[in-house]
Backbone as ProteinMPNN parsed JSONL, in Angstrom:
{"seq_chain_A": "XXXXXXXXXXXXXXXXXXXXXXXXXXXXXXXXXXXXXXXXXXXXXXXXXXXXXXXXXXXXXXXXXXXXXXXXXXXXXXXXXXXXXXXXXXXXXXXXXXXXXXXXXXXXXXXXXXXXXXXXXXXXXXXXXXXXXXXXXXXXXXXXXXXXXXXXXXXXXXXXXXXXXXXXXXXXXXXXXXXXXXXXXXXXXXX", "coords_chain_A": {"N_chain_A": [[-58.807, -12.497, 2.496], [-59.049, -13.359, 5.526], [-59.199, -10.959, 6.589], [-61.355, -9.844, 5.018], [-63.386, -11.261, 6.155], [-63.425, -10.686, 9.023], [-63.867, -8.115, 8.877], [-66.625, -7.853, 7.293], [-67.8, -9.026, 10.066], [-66.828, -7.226, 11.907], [-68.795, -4.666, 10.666], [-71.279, -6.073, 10.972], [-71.667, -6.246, 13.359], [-71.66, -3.468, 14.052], [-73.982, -2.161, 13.018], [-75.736, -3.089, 14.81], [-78.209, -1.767, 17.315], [-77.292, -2.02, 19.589], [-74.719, -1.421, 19.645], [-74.845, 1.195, 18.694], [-75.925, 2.76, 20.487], [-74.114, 2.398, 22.704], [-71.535, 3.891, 21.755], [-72.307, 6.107, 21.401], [-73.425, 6.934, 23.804], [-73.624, 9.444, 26.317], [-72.856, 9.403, 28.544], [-71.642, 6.51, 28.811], [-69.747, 4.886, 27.295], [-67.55, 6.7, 28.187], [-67.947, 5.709, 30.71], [-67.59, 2.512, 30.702], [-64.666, 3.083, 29.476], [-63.411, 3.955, 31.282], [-63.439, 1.97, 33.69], [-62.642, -0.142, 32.014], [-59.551, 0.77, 31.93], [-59.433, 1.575, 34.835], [-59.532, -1.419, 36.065], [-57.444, -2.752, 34.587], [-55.577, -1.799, 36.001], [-55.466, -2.788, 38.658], [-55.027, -4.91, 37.654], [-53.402, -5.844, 36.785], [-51.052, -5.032, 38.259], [-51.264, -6.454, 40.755], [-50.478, -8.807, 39.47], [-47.853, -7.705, 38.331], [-46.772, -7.242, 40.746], [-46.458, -10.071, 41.502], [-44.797, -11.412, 39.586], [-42.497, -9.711, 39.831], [-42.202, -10.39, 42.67], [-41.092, -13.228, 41.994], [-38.975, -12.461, 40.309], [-37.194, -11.276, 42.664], [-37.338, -9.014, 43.656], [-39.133, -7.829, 44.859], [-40.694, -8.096, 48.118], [-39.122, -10.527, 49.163], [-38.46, -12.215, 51.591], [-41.287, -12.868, 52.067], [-42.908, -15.897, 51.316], [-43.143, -16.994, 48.22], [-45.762, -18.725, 47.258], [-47.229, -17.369, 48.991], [-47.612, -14.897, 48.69], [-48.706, -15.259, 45.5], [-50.654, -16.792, 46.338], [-52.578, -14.318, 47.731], [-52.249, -12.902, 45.854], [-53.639, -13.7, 43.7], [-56.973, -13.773, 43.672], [-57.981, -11.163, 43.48], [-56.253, -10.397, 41.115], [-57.377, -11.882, 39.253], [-60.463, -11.361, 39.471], [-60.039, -8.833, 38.431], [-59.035, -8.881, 36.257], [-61.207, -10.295, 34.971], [-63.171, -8.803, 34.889], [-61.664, -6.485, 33.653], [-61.684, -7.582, 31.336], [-63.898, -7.998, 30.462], [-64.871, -5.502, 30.059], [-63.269, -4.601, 27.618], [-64.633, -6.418, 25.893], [-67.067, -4.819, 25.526], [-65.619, -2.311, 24.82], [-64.573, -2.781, 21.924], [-67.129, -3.631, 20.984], [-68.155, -1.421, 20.748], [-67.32, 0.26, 18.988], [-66.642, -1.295, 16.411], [-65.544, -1.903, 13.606], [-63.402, 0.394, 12.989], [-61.21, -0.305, 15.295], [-61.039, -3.069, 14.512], [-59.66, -2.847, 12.428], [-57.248, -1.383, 13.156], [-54.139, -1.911, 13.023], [-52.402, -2.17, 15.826], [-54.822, -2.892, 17.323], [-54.723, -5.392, 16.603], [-52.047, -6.365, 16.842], [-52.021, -5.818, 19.977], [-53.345, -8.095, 19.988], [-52.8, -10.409, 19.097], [-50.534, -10.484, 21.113], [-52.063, -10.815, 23.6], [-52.903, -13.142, 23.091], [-50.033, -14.228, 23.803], [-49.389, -13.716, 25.821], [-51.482, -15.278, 27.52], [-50.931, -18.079, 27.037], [-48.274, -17.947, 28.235], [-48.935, -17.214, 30.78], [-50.002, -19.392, 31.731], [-48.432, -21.869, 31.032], [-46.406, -20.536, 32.889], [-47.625, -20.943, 35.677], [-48.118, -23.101, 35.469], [-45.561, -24.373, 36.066], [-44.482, -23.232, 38.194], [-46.737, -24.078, 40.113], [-45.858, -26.919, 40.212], [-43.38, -27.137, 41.248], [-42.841, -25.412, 43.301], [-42.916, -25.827, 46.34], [-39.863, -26.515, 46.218], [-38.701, -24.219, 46.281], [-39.566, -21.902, 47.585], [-39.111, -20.225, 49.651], [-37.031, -19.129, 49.091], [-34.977, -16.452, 47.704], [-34.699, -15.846, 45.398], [-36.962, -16.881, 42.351], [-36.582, -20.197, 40.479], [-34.69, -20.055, 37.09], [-36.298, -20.951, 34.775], [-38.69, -20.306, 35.821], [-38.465, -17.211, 36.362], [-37.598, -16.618, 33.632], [-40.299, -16.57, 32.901], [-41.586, -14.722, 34.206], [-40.33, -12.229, 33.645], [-41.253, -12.671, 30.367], [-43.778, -12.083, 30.898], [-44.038, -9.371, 32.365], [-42.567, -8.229, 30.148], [-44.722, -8.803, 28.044], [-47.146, -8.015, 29.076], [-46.53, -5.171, 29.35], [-46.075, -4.205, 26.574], [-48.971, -4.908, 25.626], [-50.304, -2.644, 26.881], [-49.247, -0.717, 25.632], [-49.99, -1.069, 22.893], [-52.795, -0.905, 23.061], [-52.942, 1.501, 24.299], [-52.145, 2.638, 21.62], [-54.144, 2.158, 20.073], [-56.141, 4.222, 19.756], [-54.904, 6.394, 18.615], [-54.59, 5.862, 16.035], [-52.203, 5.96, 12.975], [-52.263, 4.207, 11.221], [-54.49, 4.363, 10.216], [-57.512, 2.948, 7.783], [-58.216, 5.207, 6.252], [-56.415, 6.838, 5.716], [-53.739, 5.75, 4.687], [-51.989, 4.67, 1.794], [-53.546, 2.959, -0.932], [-51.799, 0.15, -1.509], [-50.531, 0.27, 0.5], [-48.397, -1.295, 2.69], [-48.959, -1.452, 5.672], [-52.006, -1.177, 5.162], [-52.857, -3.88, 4.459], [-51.9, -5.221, 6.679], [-53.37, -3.623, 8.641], [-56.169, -4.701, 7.696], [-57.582, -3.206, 6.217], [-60.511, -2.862, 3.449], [-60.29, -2.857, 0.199], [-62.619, -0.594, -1.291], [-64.407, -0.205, 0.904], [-66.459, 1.423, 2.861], [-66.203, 3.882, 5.016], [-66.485, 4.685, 8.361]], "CA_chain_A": [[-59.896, -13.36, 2.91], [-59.716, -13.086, 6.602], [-59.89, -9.39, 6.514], [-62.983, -9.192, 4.385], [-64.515, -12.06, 7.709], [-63.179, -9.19, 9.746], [-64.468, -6.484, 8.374], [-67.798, -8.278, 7.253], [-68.584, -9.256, 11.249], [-67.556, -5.264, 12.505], [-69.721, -4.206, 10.008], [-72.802, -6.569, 12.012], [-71.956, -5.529, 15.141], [-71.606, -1.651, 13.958], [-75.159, -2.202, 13.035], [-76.661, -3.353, 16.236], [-79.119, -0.868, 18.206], [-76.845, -1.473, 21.238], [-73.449, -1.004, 19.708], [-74.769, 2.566, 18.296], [-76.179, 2.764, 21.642], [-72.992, 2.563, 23.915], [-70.943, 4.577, 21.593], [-73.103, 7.487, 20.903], [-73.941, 7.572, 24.854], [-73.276, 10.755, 26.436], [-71.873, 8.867, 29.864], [-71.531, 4.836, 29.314], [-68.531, 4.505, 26.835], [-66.805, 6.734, 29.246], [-67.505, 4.644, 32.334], [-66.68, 1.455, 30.079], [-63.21, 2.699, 29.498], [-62.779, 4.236, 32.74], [-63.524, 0.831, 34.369], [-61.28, -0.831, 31.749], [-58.316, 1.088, 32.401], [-58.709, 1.183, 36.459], [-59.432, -3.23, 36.626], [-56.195, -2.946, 34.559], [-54.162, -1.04, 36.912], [-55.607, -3.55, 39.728], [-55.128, -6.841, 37.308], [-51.555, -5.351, 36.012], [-50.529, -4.376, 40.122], [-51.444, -8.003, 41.264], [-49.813, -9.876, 38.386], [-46.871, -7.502, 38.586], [-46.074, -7.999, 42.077], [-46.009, -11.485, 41.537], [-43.771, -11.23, 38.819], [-41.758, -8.814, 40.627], [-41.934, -11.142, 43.318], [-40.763, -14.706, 41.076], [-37.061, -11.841, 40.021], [-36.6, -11.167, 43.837], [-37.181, -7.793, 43.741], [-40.53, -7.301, 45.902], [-41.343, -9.131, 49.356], [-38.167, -11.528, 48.884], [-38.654, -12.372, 52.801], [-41.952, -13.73, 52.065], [-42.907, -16.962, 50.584], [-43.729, -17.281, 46.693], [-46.494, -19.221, 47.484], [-48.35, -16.75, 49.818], [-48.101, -13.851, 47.471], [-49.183, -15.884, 44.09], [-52.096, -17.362, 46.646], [-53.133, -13.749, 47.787], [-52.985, -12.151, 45.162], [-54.739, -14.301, 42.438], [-58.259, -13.525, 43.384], [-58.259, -9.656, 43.09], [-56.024, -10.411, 39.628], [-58.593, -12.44, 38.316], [-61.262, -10.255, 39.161], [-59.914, -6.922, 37.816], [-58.642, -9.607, 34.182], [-62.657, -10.565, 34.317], [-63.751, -6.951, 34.448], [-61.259, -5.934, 32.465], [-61.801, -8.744, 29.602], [-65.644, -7.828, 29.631], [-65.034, -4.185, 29.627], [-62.177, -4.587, 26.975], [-65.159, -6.842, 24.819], [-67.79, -3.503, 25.045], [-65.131, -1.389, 24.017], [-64.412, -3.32, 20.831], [-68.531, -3.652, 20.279], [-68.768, 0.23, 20.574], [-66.784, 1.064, 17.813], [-66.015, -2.306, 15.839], [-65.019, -1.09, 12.622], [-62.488, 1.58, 13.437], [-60.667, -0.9, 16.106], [-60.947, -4.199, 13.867], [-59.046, -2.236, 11.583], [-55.929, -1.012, 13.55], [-52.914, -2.448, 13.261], [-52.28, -1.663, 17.04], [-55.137, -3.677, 18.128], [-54.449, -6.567, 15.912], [-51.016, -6.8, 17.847], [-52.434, -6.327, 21.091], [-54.876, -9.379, 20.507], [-51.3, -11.337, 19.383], [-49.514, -10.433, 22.725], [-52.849, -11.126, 24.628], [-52.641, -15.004, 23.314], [-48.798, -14.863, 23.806], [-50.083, -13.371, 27.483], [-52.44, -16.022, 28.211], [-49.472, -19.144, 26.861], [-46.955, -17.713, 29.026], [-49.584, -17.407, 32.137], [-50.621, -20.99, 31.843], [-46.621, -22.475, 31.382], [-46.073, -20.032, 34.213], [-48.82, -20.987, 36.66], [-48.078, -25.072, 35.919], [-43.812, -24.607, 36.546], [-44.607, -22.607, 39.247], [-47.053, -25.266, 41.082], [-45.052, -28.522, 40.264], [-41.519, -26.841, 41.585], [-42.791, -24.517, 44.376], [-42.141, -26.47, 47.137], [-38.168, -26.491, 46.589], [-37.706, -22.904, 46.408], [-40.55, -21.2, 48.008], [-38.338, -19.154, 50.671], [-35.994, -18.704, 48.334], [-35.141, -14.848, 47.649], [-35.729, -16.259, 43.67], [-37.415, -18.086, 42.048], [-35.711, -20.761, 39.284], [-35.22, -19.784, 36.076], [-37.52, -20.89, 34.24], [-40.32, -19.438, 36.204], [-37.954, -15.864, 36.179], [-38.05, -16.152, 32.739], [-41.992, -16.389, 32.459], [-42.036, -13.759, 34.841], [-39.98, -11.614, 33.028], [-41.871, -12.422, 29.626], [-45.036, -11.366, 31.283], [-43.494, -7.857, 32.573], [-42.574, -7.489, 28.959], [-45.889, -8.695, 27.114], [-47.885, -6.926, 29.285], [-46.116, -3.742, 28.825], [-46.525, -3.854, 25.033], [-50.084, -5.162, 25.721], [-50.856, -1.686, 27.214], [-48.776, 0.286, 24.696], [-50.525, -1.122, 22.192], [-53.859, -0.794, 23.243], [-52.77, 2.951, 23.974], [-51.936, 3.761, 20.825], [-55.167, 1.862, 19.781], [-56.693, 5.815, 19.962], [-53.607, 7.493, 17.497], [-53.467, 4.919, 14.682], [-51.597, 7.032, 11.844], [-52.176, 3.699, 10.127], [-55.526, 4.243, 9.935], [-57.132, 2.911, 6.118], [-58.788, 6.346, 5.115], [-55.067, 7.879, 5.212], [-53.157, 5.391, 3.867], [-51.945, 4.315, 0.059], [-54.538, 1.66, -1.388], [-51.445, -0.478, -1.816], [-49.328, 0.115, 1.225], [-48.387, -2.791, 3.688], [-49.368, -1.426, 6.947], [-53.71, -1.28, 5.055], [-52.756, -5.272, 4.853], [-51.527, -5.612, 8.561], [-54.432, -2.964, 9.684], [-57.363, -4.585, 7.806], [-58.108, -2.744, 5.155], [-60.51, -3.686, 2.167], [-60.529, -1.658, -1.093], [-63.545, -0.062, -1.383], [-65.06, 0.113, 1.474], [-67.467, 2.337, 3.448], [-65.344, 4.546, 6.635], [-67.175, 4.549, 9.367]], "C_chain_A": [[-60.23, -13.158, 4.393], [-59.754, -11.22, 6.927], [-60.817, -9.069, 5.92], [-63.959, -10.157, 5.753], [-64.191, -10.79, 8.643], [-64.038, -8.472, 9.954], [-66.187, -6.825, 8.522], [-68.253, -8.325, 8.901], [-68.076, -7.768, 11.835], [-68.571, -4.999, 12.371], [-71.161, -4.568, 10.407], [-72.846, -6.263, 12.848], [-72.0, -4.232, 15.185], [-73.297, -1.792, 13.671], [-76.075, -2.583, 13.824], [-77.037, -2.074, 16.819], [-77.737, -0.304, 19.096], [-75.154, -0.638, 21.022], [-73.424, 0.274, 19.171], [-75.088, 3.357, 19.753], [-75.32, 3.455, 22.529], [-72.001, 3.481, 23.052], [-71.051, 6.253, 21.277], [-73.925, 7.908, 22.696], [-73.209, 8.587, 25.277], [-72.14, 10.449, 27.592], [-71.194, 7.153, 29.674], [-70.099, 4.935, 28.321], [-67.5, 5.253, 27.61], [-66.502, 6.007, 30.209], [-66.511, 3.656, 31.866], [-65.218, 1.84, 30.202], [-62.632, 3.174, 30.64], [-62.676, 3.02, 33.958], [-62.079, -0.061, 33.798], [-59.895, -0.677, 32.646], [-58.266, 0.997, 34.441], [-58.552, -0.62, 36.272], [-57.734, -3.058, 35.697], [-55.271, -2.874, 34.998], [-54.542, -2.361, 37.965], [-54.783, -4.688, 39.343], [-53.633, -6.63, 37.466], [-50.597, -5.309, 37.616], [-50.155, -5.455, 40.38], [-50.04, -8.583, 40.583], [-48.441, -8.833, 38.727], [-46.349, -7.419, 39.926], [-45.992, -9.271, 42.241], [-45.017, -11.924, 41.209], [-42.525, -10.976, 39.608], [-40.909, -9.846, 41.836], [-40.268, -12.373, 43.105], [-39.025, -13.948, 40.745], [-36.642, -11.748, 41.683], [-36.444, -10.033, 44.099], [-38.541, -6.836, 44.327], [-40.76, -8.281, 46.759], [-40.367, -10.097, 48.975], [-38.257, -12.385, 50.475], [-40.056, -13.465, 52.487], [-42.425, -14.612, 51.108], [-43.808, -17.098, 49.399], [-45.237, -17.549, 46.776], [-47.485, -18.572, 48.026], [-48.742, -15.67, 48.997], [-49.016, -14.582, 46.306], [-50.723, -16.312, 45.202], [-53.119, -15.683, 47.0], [-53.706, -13.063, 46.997], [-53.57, -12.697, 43.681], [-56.056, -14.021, 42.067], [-58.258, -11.794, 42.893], [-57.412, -9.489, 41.937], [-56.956, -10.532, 38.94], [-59.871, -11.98, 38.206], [-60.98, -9.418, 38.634], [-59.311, -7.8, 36.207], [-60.145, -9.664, 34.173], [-62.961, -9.609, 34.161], [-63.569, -6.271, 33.333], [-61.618, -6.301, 30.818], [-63.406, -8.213, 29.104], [-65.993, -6.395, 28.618], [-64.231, -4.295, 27.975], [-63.618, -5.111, 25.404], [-66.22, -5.624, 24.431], [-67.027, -2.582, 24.3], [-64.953, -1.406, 22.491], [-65.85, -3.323, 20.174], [-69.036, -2.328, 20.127], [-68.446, 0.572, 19.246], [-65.394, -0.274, 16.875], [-65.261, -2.135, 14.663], [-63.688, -0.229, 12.569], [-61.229, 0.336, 14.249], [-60.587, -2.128, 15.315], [-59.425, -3.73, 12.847], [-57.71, -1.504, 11.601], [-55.086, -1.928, 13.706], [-52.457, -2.583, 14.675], [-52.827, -3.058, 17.521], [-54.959, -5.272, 17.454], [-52.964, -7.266, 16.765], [-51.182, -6.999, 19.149], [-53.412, -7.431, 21.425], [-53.641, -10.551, 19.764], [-51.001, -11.403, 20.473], [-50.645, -11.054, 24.014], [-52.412, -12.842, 24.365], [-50.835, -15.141, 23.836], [-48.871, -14.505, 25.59], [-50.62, -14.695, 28.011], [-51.254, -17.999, 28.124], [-48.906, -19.049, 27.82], [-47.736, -17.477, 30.721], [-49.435, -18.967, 32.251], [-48.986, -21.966, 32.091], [-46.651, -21.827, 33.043], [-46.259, -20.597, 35.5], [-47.778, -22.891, 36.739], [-46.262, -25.108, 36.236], [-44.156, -24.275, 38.06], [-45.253, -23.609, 40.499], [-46.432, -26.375, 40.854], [-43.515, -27.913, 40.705], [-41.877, -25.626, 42.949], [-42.569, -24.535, 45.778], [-40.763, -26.682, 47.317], [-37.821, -25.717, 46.527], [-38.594, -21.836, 47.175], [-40.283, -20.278, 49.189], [-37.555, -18.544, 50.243], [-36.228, -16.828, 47.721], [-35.858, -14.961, 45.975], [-36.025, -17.03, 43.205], [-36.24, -18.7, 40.557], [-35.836, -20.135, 37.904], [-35.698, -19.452, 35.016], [-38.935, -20.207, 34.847], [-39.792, -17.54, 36.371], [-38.178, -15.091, 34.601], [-39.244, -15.859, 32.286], [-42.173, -15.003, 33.06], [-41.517, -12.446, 34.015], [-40.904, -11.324, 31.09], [-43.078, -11.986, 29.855], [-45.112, -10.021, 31.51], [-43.921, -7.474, 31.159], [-43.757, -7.877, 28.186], [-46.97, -8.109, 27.591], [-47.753, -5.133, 28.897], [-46.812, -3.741, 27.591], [-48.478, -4.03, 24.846], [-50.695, -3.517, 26.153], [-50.331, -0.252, 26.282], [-49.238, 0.251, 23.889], [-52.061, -0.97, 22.187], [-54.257, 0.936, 23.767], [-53.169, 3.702, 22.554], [-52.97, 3.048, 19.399], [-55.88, 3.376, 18.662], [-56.33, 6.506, 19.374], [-53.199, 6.469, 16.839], [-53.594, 5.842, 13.706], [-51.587, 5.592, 11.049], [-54.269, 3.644, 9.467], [-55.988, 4.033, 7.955], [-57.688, 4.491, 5.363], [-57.73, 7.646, 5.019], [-54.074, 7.722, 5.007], [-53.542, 5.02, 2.411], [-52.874, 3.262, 0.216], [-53.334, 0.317, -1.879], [-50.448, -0.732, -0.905], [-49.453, -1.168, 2.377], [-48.688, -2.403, 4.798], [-51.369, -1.477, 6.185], [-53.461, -2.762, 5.024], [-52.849, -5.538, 6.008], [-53.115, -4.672, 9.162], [-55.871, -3.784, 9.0], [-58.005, -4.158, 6.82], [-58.756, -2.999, 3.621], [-60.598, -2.772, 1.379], [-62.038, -1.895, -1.397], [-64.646, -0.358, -0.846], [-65.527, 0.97, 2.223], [-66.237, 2.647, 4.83], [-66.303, 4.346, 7.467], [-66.714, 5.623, 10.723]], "O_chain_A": [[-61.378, -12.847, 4.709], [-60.59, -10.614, 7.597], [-61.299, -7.962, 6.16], [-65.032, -9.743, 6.193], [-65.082, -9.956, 8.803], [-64.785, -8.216, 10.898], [-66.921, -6.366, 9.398], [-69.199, -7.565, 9.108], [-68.998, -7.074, 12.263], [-69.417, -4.941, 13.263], [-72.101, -3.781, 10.298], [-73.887, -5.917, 13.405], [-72.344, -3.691, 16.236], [-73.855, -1.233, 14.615], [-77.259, -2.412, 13.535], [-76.153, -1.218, 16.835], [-77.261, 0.812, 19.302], [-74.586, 0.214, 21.706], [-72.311, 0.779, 19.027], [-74.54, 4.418, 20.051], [-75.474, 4.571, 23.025], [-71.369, 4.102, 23.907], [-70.261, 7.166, 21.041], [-74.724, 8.828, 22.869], [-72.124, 8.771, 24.726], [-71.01, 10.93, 27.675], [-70.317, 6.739, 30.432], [-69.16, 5.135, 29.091], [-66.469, 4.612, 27.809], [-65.398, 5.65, 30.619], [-65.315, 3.589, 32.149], [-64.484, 1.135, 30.895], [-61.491, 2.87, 30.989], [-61.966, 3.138, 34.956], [-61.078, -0.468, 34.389], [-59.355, -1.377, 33.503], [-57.369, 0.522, 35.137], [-57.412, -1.079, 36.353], [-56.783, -3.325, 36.431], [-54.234, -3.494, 34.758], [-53.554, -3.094, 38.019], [-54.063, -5.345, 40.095], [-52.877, -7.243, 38.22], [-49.42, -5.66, 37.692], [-48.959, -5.744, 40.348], [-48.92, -8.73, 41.072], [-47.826, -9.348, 39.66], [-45.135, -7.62, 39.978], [-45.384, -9.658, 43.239], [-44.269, -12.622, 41.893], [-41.706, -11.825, 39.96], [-39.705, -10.062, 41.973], [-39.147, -12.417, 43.612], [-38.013, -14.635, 40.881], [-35.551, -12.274, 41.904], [-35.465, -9.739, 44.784], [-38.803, -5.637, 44.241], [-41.041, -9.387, 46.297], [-40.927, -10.803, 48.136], [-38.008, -13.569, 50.251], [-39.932, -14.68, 52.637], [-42.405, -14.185, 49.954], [-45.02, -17.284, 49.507], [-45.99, -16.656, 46.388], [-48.632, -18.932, 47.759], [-49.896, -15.461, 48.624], [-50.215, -14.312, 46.375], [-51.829, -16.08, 44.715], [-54.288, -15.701, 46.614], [-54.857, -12.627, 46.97], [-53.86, -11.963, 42.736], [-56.494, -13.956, 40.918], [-58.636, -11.496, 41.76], [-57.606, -8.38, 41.438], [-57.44, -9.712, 38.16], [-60.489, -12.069, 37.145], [-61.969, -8.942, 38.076], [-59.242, -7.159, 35.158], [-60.576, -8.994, 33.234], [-63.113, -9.331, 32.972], [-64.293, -5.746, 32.486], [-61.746, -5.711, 29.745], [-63.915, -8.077, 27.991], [-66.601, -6.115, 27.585], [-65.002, -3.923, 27.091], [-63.675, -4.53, 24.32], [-66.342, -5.345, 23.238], [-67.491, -2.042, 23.295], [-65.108, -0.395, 21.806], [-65.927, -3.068, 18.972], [-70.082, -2.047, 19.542], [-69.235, 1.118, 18.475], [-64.17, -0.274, 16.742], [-64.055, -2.272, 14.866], [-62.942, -0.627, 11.675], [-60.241, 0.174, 13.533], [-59.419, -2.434, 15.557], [-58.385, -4.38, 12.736], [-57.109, -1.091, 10.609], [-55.274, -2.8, 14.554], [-51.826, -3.64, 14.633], [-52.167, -4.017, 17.922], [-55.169, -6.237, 18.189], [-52.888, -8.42, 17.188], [-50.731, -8.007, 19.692], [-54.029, -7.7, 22.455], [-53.84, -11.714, 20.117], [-51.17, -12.492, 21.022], [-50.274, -11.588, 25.059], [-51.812, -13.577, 25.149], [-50.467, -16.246, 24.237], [-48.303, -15.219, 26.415], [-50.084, -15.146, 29.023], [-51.034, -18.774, 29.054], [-48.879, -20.052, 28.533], [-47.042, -17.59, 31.731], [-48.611, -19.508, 32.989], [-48.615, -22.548, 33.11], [-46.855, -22.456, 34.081], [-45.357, -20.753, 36.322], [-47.146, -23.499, 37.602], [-45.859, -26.168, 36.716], [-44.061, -25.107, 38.963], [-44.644, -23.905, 41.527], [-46.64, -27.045, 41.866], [-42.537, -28.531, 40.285], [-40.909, -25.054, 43.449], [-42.139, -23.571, 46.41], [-40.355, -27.011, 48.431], [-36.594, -25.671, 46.619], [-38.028, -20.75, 47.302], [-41.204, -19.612, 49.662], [-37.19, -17.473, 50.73], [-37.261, -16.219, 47.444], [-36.89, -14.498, 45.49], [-35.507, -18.123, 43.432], [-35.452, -18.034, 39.885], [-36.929, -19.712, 37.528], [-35.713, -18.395, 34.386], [-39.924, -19.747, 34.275], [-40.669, -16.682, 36.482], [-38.568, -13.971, 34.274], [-39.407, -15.027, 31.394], [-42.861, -14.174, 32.465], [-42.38, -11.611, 33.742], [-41.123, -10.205, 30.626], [-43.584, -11.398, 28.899], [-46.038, -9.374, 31.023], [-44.91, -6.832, 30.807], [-43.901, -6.99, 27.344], [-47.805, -7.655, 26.809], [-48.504, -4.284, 28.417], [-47.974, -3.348, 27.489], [-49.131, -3.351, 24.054], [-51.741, -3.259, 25.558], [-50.846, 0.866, 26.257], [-49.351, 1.377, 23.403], [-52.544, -0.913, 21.056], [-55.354, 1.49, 23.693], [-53.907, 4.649, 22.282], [-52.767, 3.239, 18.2], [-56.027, 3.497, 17.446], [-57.019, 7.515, 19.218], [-52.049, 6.033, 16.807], [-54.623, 6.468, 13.451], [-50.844, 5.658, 10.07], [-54.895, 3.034, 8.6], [-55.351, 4.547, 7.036], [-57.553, 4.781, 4.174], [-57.881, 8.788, 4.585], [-53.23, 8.617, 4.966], [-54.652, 4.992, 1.878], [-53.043, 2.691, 1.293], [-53.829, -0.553, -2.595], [-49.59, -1.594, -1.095], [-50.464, -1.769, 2.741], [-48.785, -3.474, 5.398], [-52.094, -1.959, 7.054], [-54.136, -3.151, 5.977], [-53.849, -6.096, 6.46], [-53.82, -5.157, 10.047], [-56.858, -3.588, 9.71], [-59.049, -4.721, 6.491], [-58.017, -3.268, 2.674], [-61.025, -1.704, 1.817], [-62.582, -2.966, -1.665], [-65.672, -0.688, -1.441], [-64.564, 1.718, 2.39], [-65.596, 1.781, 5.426], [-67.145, 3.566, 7.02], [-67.334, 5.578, 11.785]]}, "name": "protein", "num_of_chains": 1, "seq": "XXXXXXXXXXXXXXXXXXXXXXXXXXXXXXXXXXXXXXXXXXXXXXXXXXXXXXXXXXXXXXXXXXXXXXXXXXXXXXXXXXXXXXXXXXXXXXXXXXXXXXXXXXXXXXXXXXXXXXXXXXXXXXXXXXXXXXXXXXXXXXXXXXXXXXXXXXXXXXXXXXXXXXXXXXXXXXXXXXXXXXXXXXXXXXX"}
């Protein structure tokens, strides 16, 4: 059921002007993912020196508080960039990408991303005042930091190997469990 809503709304947006448009251009779906991937390296940099920070293993000298305040804005710009670019890429070639197992996990880890920001962010301001010189931080905010390291990672491994799904449905069995997990409806149109 929700893989035929799936599939059904690709299948509208594969039919838009613009989304044949941007994937059939000669230069723009390049830029798109060339933008993606740099705002990621920026967003990913930021956020992991924060992280980095929160274990005690970057800028331990200076105060929690000044890092997390500097570098928030040029995170959150290069996540907005990224998030917009990230939504063209998906409208270029809806179908194909709805349909990977890959990105289906990387749009899990993004919500378990965006959870573990938000906890993060609110421990972090209601307790930052009693450790904020401190070489580390408590923790609970070590552990967020640490689950962020690791769900970002997979967030970018999976959105790697977006590009080389071997689960793709037009070369698996019509009955195997990864065409469930990727998406796949019986007897439909490739794309």
């Amino acid at each position: 059921m929700i893989n035929e809503l799936i599939y059904d709304f690709a299948i509208w947006l594969d039919d838009s002007a613009w989304s044949t448009l941007l994937h059939e251009s000669y230069y723009m779906y390049n830029w798109v993912e060339s933008i993606h991937v740099l705002t990621l390296v920026v967003c990913l940099g930021m956020l992991f020196m924060i992280d980095l920070r929160m274990l005690g293993y970057a800028l331990p000298n200076v105060p929690a508080s000044n890092i997390a305040r500097r570098l928030n804005m040029p995170m959150l710009i290069g996540f907005a960039i990224m998030f917009i670019t990230g939504i063209l890429l998906f409208y270029a070639v809806p179908v194909r990408t709805s349909q990977s197992v890959w990105f289906r996990v990387k749009m899990i880890l993004l919500v378990a991303c965006a959870v573990n920001a938000y906890l993060f962010h609110r421990r972090m301001n209601e307790s930052v005042s009693s450790w904020d010189h401190d070489t580390k931080a408590p923790d609970r905010i070590r552990f967020g930091a640490i689950f962020s390291l690791g769900f970002w990672s997979l967030v970018v491994i999976c959105g790697r190997l977006v590009a080389y799904d071997w689960f793709d449905c037009e070369y698996t069995d019509s009955d195997n469990f990864s065409q469930l997990l990727s998406g796949c409806i019986a007897g439909q149109e490739r794309f």
